[in-house]
VEXKEDREN-478684 format. One record per residue: residue number from 0; x, y, z of N, C-alpha, C, O in turn. Coordinates in pm, whole numbers, plus 50000, padded with zeros to 5 digits. Layout:
# residues N
 resi n_east n_north  n_up ca_east ca_north ca_up c_east c_north  c_up o_east o_north  o_up
  NUM      X       Y     Z       X        Y     Z      X       Y     Z      X       Y     Z
...
This chain:
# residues 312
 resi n_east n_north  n_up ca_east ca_north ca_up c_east c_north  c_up o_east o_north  o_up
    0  77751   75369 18678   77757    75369 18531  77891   75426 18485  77947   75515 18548
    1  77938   75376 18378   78091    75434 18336  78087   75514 18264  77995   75504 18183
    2  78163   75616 18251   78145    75724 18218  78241   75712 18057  78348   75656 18037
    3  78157   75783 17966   78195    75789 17827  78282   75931 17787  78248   76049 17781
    4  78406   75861 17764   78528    75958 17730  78523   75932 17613  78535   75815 17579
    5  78499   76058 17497   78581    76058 17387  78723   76144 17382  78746   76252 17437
    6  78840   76035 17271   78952    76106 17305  78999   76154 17203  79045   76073 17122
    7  79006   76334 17160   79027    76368 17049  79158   76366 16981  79180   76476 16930
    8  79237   76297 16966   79383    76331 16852  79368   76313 16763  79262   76275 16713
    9  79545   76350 16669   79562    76392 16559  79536   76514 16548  79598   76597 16615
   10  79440   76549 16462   79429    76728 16379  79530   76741 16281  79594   76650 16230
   11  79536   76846 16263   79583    76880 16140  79693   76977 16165  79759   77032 16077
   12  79707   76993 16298   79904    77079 16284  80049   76986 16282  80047   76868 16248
   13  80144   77042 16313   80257    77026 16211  80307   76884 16338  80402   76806 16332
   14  80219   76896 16424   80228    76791 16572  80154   76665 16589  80140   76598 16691
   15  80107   76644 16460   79963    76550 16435  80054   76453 16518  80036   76449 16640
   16  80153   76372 16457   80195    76242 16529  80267   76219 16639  80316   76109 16662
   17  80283   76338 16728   80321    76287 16801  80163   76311 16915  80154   76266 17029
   18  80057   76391 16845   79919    76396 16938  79849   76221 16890  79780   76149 16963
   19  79881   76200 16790   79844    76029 16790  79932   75961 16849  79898   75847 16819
   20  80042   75949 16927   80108    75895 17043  80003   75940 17196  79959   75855 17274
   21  79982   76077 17209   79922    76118 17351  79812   76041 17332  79789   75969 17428
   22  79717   76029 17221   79584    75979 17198  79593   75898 17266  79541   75895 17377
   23  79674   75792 17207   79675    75632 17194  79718   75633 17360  79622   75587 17422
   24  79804   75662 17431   79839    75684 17543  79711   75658 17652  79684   75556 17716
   25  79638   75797 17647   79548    75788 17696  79447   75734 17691  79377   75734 17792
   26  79398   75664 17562   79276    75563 17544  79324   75483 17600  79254   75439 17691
   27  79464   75417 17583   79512    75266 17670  79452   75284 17806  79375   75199 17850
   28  79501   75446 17908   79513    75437 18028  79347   75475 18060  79310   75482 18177
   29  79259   75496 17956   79083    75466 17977  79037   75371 18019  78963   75350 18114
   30  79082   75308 17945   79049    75123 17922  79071   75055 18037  78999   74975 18095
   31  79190   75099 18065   79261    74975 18247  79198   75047 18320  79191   74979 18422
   32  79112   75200 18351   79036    75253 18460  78900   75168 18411  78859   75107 18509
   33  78857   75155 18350   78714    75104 18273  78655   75195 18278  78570   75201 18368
   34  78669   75296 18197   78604    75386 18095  78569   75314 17992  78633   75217 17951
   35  78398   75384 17912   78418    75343 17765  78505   75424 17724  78530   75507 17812
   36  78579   75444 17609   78613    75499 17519  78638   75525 17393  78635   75419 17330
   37  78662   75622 17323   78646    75621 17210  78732   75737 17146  78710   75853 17181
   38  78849   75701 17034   78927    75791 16964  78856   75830 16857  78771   75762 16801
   39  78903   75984 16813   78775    76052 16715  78916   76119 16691  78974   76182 16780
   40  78978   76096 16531   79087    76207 16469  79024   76292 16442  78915   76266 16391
   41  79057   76420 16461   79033    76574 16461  78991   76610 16305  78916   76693 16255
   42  79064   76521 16261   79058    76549 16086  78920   76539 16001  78890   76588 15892
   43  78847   76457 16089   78711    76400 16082  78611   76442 16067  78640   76561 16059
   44  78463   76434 16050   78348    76529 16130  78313   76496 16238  78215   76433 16278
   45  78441   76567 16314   78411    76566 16466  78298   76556 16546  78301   76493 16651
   46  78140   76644 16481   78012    76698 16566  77978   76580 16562  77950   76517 16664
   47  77975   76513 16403   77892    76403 16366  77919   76281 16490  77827   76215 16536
   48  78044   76268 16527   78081    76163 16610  78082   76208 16724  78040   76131 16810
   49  78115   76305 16754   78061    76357 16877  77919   76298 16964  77913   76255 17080
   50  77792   76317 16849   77681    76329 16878  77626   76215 16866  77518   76204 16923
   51  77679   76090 16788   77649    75933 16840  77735   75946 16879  77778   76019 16789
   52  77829   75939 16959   77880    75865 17111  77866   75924 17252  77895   75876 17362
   53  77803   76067 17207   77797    76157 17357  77821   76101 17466  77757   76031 17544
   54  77967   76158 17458   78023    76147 17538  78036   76280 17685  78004   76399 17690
   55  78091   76197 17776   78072    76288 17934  78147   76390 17919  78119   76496 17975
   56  78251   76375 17844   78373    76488 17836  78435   76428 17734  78410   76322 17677
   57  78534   76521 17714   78654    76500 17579  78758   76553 17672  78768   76648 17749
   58  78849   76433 17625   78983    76444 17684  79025   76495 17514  78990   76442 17409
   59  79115   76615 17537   79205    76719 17405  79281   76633 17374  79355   76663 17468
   60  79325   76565 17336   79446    76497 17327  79535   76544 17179  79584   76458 17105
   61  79545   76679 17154   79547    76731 17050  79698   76841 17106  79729   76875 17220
   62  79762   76871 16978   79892    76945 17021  79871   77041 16882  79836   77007 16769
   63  79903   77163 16934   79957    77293 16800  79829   77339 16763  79727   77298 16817
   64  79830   77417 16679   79747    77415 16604  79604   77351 16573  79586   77237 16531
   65  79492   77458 16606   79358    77350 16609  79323   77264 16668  79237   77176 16660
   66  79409   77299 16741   79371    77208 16937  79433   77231 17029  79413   77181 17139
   67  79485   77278 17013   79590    77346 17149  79541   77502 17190  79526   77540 17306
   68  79518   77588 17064   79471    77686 17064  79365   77775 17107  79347   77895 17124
   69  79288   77640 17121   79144    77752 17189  79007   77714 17089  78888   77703 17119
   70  79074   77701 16968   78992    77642 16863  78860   77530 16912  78740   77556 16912
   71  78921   77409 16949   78823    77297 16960  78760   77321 17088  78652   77269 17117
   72  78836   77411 17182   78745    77438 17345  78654   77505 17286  78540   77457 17284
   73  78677   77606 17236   78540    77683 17149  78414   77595 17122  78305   77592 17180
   74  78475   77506 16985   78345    77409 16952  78295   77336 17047  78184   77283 17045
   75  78412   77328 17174   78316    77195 17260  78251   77260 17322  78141   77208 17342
   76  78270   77415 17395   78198    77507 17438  78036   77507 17420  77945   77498 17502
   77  78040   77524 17236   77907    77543 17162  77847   77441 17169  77726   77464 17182
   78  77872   77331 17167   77795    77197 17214  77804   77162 17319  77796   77041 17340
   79  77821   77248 17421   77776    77209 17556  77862   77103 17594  77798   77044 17682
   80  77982   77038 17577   78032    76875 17593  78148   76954 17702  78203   77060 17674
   81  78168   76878 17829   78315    76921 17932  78415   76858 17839  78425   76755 17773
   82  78481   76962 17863   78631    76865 17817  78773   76921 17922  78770   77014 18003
   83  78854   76857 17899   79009    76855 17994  79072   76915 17979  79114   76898 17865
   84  79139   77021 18042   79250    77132 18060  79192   77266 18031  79072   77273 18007
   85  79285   77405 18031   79212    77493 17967  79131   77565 17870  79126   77540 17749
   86  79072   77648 17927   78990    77678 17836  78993   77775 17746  79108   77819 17733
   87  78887   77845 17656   78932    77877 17534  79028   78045 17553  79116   78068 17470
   88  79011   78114 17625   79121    78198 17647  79258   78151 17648  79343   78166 17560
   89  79268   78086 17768   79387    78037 17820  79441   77977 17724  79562   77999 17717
   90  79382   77884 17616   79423    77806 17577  79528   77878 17424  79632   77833 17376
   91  79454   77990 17386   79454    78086 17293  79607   78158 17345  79707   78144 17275
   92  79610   78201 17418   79742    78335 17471  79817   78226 17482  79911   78224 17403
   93  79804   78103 17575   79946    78003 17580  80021   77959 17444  80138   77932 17415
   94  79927   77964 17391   79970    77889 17252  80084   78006 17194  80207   78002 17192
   95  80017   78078 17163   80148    78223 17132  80257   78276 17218  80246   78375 17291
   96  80357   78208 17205   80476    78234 17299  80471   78388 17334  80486   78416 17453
   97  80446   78513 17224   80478    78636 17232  80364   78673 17326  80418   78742 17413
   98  80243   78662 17352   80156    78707 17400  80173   78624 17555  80139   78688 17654
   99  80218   78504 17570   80244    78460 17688  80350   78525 17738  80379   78490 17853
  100  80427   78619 17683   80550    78645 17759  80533   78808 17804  80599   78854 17897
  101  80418   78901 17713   80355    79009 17744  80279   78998 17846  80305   79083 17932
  102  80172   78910 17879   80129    78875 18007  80235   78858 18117  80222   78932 18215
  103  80333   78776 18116   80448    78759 18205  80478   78843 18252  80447   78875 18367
  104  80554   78909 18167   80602    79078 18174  80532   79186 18295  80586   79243 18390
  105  80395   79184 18248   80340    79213 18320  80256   79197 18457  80164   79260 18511
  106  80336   79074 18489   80247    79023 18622  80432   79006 18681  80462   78944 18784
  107  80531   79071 18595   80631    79064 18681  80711   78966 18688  80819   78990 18742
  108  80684   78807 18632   80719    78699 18615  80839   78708 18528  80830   78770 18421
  109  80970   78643 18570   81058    78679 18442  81071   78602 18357  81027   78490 18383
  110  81117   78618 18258   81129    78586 18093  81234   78643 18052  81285   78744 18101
  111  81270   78584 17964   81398    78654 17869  81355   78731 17776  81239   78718 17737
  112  81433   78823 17725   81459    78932 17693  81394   78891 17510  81409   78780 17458
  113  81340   78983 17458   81266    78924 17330  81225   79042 17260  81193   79143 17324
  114  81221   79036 17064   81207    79167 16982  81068   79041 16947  81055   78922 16973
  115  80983   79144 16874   80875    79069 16772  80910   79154 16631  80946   79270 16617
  116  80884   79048 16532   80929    79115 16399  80753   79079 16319  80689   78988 16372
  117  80706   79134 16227   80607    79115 16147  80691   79056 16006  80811   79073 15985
  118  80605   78991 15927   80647    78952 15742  80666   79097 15693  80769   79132 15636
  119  80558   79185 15720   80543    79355 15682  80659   79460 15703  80689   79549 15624
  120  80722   79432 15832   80782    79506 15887  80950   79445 15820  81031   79524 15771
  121  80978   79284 15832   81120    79239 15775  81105   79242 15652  81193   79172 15600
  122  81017   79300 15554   81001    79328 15429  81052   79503 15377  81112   79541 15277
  123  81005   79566 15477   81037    79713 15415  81159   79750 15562  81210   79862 15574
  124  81177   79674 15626   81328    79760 15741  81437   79746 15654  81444   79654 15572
  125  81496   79806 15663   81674    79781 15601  81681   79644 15668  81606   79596 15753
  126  81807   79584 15600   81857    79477 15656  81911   79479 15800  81885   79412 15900
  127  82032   79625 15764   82128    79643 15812  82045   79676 15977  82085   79646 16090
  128  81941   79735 15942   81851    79819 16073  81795   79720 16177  81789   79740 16299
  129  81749   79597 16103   81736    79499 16178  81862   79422 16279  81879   79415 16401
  130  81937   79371 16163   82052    79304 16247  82116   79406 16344  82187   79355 16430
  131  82105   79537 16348   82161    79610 16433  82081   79625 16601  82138   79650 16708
  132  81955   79605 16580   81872    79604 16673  81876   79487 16722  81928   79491 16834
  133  81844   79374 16690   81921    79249 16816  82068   79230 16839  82117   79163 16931
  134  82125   79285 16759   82306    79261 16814  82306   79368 16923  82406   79336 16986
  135  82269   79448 16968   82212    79558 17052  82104   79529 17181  82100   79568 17297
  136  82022   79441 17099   81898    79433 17213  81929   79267 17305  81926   79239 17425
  137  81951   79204 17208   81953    79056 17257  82124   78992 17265  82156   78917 17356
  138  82226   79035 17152   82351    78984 17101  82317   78842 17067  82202   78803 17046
  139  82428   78767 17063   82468    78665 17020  82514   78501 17076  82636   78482 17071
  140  82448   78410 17117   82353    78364 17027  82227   78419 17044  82211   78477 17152
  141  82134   78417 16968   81935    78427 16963  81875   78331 16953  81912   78224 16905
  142  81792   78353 16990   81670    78216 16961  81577   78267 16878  81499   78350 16925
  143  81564   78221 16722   81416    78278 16671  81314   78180 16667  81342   78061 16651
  144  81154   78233 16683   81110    78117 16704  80978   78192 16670  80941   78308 16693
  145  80910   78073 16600   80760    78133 16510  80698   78081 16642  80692   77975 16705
  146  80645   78241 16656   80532    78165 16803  80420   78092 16853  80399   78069 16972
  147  80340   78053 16746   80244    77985 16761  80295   77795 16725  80251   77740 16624
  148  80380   77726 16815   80425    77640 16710  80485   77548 16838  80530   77614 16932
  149  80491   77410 16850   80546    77389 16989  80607   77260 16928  80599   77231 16809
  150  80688   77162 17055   80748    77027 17044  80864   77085 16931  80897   77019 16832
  151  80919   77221 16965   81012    77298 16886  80994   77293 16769  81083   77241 16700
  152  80886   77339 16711   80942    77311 16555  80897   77453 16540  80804   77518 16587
  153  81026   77485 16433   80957    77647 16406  81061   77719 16489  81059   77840 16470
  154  81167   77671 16590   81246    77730 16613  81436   77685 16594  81499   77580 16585
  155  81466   77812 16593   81597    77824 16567  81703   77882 16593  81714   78003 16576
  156  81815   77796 16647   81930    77879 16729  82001   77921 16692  82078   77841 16640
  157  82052   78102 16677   82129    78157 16580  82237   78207 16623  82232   78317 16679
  158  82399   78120 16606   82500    78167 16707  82580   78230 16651  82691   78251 16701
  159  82535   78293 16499   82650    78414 16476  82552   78493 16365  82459   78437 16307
  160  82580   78595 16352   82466    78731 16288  82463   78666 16116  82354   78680 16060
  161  82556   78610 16048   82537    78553 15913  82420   78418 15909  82400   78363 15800
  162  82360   78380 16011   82252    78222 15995  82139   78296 16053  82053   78216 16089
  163  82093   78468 16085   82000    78504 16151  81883   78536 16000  81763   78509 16002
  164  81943   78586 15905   81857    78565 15831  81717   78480 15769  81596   78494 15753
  165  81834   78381 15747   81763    78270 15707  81674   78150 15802  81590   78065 15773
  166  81725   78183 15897   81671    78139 16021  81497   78241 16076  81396   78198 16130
  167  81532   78376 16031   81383    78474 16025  81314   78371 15908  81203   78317 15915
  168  81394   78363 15818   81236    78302 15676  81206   78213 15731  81092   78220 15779
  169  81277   78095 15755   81216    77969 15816  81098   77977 15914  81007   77897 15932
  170  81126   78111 15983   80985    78099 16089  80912   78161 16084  80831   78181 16175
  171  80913   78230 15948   80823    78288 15871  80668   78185 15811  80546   78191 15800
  172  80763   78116 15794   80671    77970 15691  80569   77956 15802  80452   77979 15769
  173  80592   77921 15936   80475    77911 16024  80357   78040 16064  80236   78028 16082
  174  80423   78131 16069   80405    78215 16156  80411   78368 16064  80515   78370 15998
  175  80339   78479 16045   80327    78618 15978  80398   78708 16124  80429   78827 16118
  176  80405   78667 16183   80448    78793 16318  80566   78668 16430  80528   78593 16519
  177  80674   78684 16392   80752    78570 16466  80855   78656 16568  80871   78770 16526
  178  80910   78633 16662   81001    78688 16798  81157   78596 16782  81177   78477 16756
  179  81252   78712 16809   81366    78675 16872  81414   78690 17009  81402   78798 17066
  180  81468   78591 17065   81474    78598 17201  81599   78551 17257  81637   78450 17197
  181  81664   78581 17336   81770    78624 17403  81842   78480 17459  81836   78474 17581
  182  81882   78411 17421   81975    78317 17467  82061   78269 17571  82183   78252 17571
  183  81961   78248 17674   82029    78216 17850  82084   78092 17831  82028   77990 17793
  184  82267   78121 17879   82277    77974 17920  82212   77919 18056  82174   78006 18135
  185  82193   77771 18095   82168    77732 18225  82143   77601 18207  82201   77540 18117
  186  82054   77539 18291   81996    77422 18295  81803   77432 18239  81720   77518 18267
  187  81791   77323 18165   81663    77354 18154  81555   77276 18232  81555   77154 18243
  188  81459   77364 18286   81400    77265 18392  81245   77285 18369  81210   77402 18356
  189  81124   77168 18361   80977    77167 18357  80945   77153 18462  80996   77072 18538
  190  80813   77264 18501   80763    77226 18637  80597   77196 18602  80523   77290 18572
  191  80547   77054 18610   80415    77049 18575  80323   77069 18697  80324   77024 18811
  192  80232   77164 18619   80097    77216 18740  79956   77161 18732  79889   77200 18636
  193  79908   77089 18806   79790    77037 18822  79646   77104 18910  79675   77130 19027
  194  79507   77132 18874   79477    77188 18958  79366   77247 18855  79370   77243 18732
  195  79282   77293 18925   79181    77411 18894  79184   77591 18992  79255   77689 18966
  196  79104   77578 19075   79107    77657 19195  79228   77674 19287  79257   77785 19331
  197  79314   77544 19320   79405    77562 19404  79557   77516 19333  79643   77499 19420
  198  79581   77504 19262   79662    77424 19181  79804   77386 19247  79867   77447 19333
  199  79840   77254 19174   80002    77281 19253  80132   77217 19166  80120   77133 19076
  200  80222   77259 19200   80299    77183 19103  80352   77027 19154  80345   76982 19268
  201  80397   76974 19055   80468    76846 19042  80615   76882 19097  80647   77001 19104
  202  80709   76775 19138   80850    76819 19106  80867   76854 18982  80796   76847 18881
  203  81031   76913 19017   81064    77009 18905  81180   76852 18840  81221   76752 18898
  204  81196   76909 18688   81252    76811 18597  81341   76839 18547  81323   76937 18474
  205  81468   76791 18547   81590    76853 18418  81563   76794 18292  81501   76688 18280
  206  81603   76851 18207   81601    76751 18087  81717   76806 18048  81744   76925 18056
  207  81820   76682 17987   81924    76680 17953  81937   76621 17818  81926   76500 17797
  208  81958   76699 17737   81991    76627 17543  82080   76562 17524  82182   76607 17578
  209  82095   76458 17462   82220    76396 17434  82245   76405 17296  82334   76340 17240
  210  82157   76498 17230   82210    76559 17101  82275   76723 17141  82375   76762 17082
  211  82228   76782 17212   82288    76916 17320  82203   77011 17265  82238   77128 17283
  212  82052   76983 17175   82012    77075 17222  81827   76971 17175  81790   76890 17090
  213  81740   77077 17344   81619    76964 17332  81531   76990 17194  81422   77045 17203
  214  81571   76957 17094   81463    76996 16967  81372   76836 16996  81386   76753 17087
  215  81280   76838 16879   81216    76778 16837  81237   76615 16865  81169   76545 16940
  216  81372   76564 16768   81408    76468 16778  81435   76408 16926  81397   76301 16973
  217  81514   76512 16984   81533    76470 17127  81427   76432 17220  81435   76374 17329
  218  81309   76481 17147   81168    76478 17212  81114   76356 17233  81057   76292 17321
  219  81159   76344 17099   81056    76195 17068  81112   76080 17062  81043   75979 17059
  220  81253   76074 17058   81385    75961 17032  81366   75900 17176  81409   75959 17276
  221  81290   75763 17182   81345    75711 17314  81511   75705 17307  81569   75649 17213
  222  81592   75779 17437   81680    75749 17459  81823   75854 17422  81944   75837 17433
  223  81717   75995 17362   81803    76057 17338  81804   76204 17434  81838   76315 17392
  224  81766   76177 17547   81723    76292 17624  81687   76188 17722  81641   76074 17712
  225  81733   76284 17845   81713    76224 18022  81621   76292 18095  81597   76406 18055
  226  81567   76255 18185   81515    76337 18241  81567   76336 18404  81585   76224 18451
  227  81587   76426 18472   81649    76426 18636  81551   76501 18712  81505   76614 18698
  228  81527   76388 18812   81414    76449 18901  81441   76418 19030  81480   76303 19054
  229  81426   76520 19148   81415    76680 19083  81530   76720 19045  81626   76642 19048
  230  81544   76868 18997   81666    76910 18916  81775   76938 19010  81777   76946 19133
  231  81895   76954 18888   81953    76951 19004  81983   77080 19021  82080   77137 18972
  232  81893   77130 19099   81943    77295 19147  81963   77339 19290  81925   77259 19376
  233  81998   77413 19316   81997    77433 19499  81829   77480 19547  81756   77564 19495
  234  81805   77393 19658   81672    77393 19767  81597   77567 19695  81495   77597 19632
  235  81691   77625 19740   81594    77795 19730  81556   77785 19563  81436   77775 19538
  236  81641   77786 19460   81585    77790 19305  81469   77706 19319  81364   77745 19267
  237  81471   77566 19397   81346    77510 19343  81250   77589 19394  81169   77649 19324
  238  81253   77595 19522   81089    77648 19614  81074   77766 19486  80976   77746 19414
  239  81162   77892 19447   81137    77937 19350  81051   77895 19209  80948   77941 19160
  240  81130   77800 19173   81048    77729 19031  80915   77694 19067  80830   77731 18986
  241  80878   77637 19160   80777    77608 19190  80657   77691 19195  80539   77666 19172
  242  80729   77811 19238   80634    77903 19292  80537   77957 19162  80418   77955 19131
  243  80712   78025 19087   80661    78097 18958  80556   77993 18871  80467   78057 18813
  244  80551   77866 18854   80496    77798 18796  80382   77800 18805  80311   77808 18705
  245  80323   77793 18954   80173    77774 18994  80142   77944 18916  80052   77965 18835
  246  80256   78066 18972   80182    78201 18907  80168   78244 18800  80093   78336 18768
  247  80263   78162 18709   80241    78228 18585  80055   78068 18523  79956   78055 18452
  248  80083   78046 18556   79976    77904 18523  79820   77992 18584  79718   77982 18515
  249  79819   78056 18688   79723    78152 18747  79707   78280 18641  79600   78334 18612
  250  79857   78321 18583   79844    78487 18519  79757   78434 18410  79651   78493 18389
  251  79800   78296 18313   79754    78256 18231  79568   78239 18192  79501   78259 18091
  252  79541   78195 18317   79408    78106 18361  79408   78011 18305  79322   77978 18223
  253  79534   77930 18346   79526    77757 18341  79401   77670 18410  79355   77721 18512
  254  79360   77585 18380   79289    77485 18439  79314   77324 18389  79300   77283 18274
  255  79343   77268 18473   79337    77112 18445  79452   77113 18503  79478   77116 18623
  256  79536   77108 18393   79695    77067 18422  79771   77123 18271  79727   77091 18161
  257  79906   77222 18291   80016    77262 18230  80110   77208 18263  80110   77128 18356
  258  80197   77234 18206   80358    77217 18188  80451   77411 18184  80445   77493 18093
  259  80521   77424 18316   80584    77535 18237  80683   77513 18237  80725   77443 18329
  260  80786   77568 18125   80941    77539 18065  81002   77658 18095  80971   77773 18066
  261  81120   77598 18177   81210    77747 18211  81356   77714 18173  81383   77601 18135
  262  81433   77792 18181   81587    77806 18194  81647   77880 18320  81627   77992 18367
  263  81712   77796 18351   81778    77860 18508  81923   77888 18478  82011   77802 18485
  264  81948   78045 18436   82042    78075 18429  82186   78059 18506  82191   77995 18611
  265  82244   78089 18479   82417    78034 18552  82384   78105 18727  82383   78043 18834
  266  82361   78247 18703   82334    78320 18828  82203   78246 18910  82187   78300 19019
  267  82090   78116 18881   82044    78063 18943  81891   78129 18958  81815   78113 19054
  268  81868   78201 18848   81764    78303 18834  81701   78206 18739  81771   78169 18645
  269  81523   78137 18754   81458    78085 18666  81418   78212 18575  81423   78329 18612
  270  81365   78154 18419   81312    78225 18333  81213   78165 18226  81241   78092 18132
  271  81074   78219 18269   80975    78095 18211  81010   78123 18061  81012   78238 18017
  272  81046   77985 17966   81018    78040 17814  80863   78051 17754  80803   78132 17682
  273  80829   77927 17823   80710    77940 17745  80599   77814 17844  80646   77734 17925
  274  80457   77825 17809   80371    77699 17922  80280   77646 17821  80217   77711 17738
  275  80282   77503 17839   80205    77437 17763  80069   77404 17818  80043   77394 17938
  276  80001   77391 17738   79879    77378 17812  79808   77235 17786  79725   77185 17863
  277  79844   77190 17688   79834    77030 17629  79963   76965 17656  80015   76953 17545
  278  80051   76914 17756   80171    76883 17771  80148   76704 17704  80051   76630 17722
  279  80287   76673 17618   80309    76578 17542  80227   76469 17657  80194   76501 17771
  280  80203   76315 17584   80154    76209 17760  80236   76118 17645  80144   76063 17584
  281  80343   76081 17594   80392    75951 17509  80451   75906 17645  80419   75948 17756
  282  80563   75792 17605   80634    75707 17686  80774   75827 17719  80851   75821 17814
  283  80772   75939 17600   80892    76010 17677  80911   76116 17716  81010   76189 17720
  284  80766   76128 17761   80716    76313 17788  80728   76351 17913  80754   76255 17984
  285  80719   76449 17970   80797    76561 18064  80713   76519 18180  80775   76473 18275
  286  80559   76530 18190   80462    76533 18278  80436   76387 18316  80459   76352 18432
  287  80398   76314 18239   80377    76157 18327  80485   76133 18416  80471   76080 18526
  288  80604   76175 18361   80762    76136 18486  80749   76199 18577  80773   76148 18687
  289  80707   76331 18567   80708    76443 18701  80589   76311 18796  80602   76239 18895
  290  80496   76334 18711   80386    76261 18801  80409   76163 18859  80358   76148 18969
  291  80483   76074 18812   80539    75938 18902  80641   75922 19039  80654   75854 19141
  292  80706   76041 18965   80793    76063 19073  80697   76153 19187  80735   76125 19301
  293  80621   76221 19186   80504    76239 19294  80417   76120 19333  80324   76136 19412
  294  80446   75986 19273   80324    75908 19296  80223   75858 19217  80151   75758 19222
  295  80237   75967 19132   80102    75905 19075  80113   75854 18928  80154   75927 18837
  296  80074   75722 18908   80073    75634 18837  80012   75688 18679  79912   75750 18714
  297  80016   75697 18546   79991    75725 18429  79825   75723 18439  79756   75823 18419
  298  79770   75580 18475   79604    75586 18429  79578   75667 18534  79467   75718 18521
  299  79650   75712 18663   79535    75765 18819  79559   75884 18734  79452   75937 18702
  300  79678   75952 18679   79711    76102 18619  79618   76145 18532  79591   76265 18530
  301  79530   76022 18411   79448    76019 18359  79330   76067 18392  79273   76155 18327
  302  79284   76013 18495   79155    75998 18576  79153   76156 18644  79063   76239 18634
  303  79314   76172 18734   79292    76289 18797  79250   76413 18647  79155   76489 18667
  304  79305   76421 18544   79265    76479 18475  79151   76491 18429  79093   76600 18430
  305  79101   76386 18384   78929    76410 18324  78807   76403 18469  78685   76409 18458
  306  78880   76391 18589   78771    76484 18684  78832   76632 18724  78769   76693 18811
  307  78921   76680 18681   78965    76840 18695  78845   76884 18585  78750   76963 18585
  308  78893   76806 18509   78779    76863 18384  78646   76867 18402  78591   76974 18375
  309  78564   76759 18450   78392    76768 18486  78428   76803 18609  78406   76707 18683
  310  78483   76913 18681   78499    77021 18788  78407   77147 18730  78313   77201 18789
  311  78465   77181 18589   78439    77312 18557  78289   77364 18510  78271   77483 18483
């Protein structure tokens, strides 16, 4: 008997369209396995449709906000329904760059160097008290970046102390408690992890901008960003990348399959920024390429996913 996937995209964060690209993605690659299936926008009454089509599992197919978060694992939790990738912890701390990088920290994993500011706190500090504490803690350039917020939006690169201001409000708008963080040059490289119990990674990926830096657009622009697989780093950095990937994906309590994003500094030292736990699936996303270049084909990546999921 075939097994009934519903596939949740859209929602309602600032990522809706490019999670109606992953949707659509993955219902296609349902269909050529012969799955039923069925797309249900987040925006919807989810239970209601949920409960005529009961389905075997729910593939997330959801990014940011109210699905990435921990949020909808919750509800699928309460209705008893499996669904794909992590779960509602995991899914919760990944989403917040600052709290993923406090975990890091503490399991020893490195990360770059990072202040957290509150709305409360850049409201009553001096000006002067602030800008003095990252020209001090982090220098010049910074990265500010509202942490709950991904497919870059919400962040901003600040390469001289007069654009740091205005660059704090902007990531204000997302975010009441937002982080600045320390600006490694290097290469930037994804290592996607697959797995429950034993997990492992994919090759590792460069991605290269051809606008020079990977925002948003570069994300989604067929053709404006490369990807090089594997990176090009020396033998020891990778076995490295690799490693940290599967551990910080463990510190986390990943399940299914992540994405983690690092920077490999000039000295050849990785530094996780941040791990996704819903990684993009369009025609120009990070993880289906890793996966191919291991072998495995978009619908089998599919499949391997929604049985990681009725694992748990």
């Amino acid at each position: 008997m075939r097994k009934k996937v519903a596939v949740l995209l859209g929602g309602r964060s600032a990522e809706r369209q490019v999670s109606l690209k992953t949707g659509e993605a993955v219902y296609q690659a349902l269909l050529s396995k012969g799955y039923e299936a069925l797309k249900i926008d987040a925006t919807g009454p989810i239970v209601e449709e949920l409960n005529n089509f009961k389905p075997d599992i729910v593939f997330i197919a959801l990014h940011g906000r109210y699905g990435e978060d921990g949020t909808i694992q919750g509800l699928l939790e309460t209705l008893d329904i499996p669904y794909t990738g992590c779960g509602v912890l995991a899914s919760a701390l990944a989403m917040n760059k600052i709290y993923t990088k406090k975990i890091l920290r503490y399991e020893g994993i490195p990360t770059a160097d990072f202040l957290t500011i509150s709305a409360g706190e850049f409201k009553n500090k001096e000006t002067s008290e602030l800008l003095n504490l990252i020209r001090t803690k982090l220098g010049y350039p910074v990265v500010v970046k509202a942490p709950t917020q991904g497919s870059t939006i919400g962040i901003y690169f600040v390469k001289k102390e007069e654009e740091l201001l205005e660059a704090i409000n902007n990531a204000f708008a997302y975010d009441s408690v937002i982080m600045a963080e320390k600006f490694i040059v290097g290469t930037e490289v994804t290592i996607s992890v697959l797995g429950n119990e034993q997990p492992f990674a994919l090759p590792s990926l460069e991605i290269i901008s051809k606008t020079g830096v990977y925002d948003y657009q570069a994300k989604y622009t067929v053709g404006l960003s490369e990807h090089i697989i594997p990176a090009r780093v020396p033998a020891e950095v990778q076995e490295k990348l690799s490693s940290i990937a599967v551990e910080s994906y463990k510190a986390i309590g990943c399940r299914g399959f992540a994405r983690v994003d690092f920077i490999v500094g000039e000295n050849g030292q990785p530094y996780v920024l941040e791990i996704n736990t819903i990684p993009g699936m369009t025609e120009t996303s990070l993880l289906p390429d890793a996966a191919k270049a291991a072998g495995i084909e978009f619908p089998d990546l599919v499949e391997m996913i929604i049985n990681l999921g009725m694992e748990k």
